[in-house]
C-alpha positions as CSV (number, residue, x, y, z in Angstrom):
1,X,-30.4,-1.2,-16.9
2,X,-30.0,-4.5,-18.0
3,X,-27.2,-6.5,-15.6
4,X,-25.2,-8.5,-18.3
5,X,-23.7,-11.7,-17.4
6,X,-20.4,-10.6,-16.6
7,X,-21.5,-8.5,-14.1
8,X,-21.1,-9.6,-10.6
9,X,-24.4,-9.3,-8.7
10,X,-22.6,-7.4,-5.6
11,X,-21.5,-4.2,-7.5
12,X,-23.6,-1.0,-8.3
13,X,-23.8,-0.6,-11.8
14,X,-25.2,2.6,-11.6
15,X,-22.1,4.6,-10.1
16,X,-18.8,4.7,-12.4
17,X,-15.8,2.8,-11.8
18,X,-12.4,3.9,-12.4
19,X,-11.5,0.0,-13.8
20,X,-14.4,0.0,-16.1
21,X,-13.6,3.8,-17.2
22,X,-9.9,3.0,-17.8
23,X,-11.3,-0.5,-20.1
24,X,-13.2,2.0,-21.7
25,X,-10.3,4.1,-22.6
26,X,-8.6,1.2,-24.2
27,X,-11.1,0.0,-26.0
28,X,-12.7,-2.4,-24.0
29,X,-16.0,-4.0,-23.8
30,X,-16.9,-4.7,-19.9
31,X,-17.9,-1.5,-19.3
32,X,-21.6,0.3,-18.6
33,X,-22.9,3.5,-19.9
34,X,-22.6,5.2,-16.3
35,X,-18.6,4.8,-17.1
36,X,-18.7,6.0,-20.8
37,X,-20.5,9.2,-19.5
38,X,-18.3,9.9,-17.2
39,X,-14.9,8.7,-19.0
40,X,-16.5,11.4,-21.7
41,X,-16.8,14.1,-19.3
42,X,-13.5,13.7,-18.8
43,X,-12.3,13.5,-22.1
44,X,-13.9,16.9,-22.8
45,X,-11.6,18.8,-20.6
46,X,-8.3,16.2,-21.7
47,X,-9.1,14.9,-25.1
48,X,-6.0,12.7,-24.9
49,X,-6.8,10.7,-21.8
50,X,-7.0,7.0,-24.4
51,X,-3.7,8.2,-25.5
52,X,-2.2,8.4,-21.7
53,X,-3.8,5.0,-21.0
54,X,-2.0,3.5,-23.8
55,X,1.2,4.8,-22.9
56,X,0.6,3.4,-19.3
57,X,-0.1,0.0,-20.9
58,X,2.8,0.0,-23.0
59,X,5.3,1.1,-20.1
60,X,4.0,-1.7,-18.4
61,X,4.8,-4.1,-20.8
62,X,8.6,-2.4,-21.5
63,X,8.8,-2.7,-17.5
64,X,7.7,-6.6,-17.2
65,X,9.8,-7.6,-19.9
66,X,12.5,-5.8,-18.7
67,X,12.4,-7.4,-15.3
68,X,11.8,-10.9,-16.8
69,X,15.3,-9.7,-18.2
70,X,17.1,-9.4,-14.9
71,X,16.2,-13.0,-13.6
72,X,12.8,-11.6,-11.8
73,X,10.1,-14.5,-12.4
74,X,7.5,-13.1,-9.3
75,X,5.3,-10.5,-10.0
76,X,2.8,-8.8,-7.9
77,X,0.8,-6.1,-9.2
78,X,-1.6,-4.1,-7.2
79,X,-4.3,-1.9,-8.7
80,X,-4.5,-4.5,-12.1
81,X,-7.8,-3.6,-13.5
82,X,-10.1,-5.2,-15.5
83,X,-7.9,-7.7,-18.2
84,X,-6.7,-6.3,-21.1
85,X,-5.1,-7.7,-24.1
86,X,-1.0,-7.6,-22.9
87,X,-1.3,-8.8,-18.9
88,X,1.2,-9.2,-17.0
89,X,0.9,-12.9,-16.8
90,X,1.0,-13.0,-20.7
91,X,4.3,-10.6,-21.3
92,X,6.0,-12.3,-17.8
93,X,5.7,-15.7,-18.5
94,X,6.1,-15.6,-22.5
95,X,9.4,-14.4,-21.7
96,X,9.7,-16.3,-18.7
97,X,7.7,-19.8,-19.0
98,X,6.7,-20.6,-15.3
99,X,6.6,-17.1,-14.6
100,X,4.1,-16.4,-11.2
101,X,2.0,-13.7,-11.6
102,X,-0.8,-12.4,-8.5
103,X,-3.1,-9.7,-10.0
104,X,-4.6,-7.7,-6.6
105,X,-7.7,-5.1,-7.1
106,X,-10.5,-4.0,-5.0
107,X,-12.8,-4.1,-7.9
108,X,-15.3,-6.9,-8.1
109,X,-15.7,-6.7,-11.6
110,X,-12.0,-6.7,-12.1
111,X,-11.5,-9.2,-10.0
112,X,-14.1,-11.6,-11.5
113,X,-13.0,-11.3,-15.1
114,X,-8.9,-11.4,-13.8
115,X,-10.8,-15.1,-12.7
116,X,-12.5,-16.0,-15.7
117,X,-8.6,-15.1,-17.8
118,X,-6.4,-17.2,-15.2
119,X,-8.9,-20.3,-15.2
120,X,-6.7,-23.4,-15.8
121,X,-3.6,-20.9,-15.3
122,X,-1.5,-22.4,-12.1
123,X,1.1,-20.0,-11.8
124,X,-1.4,-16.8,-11.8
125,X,-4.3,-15.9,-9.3
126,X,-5.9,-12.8,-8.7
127,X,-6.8,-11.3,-5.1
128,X,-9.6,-9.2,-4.0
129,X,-7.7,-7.0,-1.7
130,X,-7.2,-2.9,-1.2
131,X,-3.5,-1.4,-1.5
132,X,-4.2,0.2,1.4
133,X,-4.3,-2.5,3.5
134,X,-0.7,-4.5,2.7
135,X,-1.0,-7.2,5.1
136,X,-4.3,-8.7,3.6
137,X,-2.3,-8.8,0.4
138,X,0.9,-10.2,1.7
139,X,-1.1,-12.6,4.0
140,X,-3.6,-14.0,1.2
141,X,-3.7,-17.2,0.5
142,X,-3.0,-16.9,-3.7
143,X,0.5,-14.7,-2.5
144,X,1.5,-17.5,-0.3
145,X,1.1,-20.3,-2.9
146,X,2.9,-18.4,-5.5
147,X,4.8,-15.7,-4.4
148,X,8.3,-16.6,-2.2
149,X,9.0,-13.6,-0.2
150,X,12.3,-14.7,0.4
151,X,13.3,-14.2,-3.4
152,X,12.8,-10.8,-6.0
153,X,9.3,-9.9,-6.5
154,X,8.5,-7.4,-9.1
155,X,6.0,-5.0,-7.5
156,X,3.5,-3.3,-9.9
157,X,1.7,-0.1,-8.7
158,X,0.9,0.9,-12.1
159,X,-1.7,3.9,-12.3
160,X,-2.9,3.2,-9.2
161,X,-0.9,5.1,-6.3
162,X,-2.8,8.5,-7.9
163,X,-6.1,7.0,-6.8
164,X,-4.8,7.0,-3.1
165,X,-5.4,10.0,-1.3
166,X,-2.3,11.5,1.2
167,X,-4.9,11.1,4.3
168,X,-4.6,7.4,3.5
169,X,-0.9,7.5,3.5
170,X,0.1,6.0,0.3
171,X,4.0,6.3,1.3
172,X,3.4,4.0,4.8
173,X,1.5,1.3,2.2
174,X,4.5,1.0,-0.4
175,X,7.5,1.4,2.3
176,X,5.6,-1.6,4.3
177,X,5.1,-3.4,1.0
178,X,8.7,-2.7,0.5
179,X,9.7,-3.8,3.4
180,X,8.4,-7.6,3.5
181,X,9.7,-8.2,0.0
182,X,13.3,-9.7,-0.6
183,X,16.5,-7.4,-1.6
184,X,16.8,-7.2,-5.3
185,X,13.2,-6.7,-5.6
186,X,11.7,-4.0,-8.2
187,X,9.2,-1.2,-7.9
188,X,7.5,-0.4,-11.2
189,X,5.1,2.6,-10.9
190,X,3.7,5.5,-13.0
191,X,1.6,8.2,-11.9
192,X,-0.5,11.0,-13.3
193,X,1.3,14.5,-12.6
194,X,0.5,18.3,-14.0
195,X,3.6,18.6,-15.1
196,X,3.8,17.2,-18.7
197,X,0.0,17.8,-19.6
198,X,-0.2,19.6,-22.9
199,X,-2.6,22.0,-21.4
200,X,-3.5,24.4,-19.2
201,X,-3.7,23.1,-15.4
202,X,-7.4,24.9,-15.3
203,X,-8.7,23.0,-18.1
204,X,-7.0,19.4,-16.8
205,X,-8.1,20.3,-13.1
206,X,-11.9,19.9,-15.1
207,X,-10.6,15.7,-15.5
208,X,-9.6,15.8,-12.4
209,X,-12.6,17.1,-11.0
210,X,-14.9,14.6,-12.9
211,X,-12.8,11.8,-10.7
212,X,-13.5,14.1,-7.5
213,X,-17.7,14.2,-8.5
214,X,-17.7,10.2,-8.5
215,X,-15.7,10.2,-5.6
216,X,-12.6,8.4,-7.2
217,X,-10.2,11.7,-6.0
218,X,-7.3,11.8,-9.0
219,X,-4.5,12.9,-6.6
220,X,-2.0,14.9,-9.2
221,X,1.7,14.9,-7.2
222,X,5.0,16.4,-8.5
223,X,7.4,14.8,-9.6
224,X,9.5,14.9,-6.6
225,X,6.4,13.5,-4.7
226,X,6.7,10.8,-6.8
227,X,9.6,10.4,-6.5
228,X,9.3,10.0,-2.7
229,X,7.7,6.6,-3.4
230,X,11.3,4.9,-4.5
231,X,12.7,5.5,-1.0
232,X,14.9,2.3,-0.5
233,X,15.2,1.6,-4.2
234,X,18.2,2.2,-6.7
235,X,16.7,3.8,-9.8
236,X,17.0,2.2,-12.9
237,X,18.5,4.4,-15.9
238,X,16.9,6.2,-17.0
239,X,15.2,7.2,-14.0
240,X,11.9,9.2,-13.1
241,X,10.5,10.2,-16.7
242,X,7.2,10.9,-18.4
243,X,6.4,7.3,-19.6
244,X,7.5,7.3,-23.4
245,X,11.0,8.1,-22.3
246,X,11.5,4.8,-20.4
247,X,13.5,2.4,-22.0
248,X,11.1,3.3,-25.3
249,X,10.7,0.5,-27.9
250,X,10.1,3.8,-30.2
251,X,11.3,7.5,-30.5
252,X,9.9,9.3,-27.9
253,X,9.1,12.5,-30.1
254,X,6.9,10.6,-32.5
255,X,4.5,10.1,-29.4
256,X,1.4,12.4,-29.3
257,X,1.8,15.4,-26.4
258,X,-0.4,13.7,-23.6
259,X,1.8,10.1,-23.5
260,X,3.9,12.8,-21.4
261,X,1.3,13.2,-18.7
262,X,2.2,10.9,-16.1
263,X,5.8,9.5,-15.0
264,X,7.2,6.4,-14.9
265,X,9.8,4.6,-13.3
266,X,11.5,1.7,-12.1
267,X,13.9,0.9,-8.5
268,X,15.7,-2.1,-7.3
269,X,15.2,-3.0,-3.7
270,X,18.5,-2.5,-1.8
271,X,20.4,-5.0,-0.5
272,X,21.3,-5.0,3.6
């Protein structure tokens, strides 16, 4: 296989990566055939899994202007992927000119081509860091040149938390997260769940599976496990729903079945 130019020389591009299956999904272009089998695999048990991904993106966009909205001008977001049309940066600082924006993702690809979209951007940067691992984030130099601690950050952990297995303790890595940002900040999170999938859990346990073969574990939790993640936050109305019923732009019943296969939500950090 043919490495194209975009392709940083570190990464295997014979294994599939969850970034590069989910640009795939939506219609991207920097992906490799290894992703499109497997994103098709996938697709063969849940048909609708483009469908989800664009009701992820479109929450995200709802939940970044909505923020920009409440005076929040930082935005961190962990697990960002490979750029898509509608980034943070682009929502946050139309609606906010001088808005700061730090993209964080373990991905090299998605971390190069977050580099190539920010070039001659000074309020955005992208980090090559692990949500598992807080302190690298919080102690890199891109979050120290634009991100004040000491004011709201908006916190993105959007489609990402699912892709962090329990024995890795995904609740210690958002509570410390939590912990070192100022009151007032938000959490803005969705997160793939059984419950809402129009289909049998058999048959979507097959998707699931397809993550588990290229060992990317797709770690489906309940809704009150979720749930668990906004410990310390106020909820914002209307809660803990399946994404199209946050704060929709559009009536939630003219969306297709799956848009109701993960949840979505948004908390505001406590004040001491």
């Amino acid at each position: 296989m043919e490495r194209p130019a975009w392709a940083p020389r570190s990464i295997d591009i014979t294994v599939p990566s969850v970034s590069r299956m989910y640009d795939y999904y939506l219609g991207g272009s920097h992906n490799f055939e290894v992703d499109r089998e497997a994103a098709r695999r996938a697709m063969e048990f849940m048909p609708g899994l483009p469908k989800i991904m664009q009701a992820n993106r479109a929450f995200l966009h709802r939940a970044v202007r909505f923020a920009a909205g409440e005076g929040v001008t930082q935005f961190l977001d962990i697990g960002s992927g490979i750029p898509a049309f509608g980034n943070v940066h682009e929502v946050a600082q139309a609606a906010v000119p001088g808005a700061r924006v730090v993209y964080v993702d373990h991905d090299p690809v998605a971390v190069a081509h977050s580099q190539a979209v920010l070039e001659g951007n000074e309020d955005a940067a992208v980090v090559a860091a692990d949500l598992r691992k807080p302190q690298e984030i919080l102690g890199s130099y891109e979050v120290g040149r634009l991100i004040d601690l000491n004011r709201p950050v908006a916190l993105l952990l959007v489609a990402v938390l699912h892709f962090v297995e329990d024995a890795d303790d995904p609740y210690a890595a958002v509570t410390e997260l939590r912990d070192a940002l100022a009151p007032g900040s938000m959490l803005m999170l969705t997160h793939a769940s059984y419950e809402g999938i129009p289909l049998p859990q058999e048959r979507a346990g097959g998707a699931v599976d397809v993550y588990k073969n290229i060992r990317n574990p797709l770690i489906m939790r309940s809704r009150d496990e979720i749930a668990r993640f906004f410990e310390g936050y106020d909820m914002v109305e209307p809660g803990l729903v399946p994404m199209p019923k946050w704060r929709p732009d559009t009536a939630p019943e003219d969306e297709e079945p799956y848009a109701f296969s993960a949840y979505a939500g948004v908390g505001v950090g406590r004040t001491a």
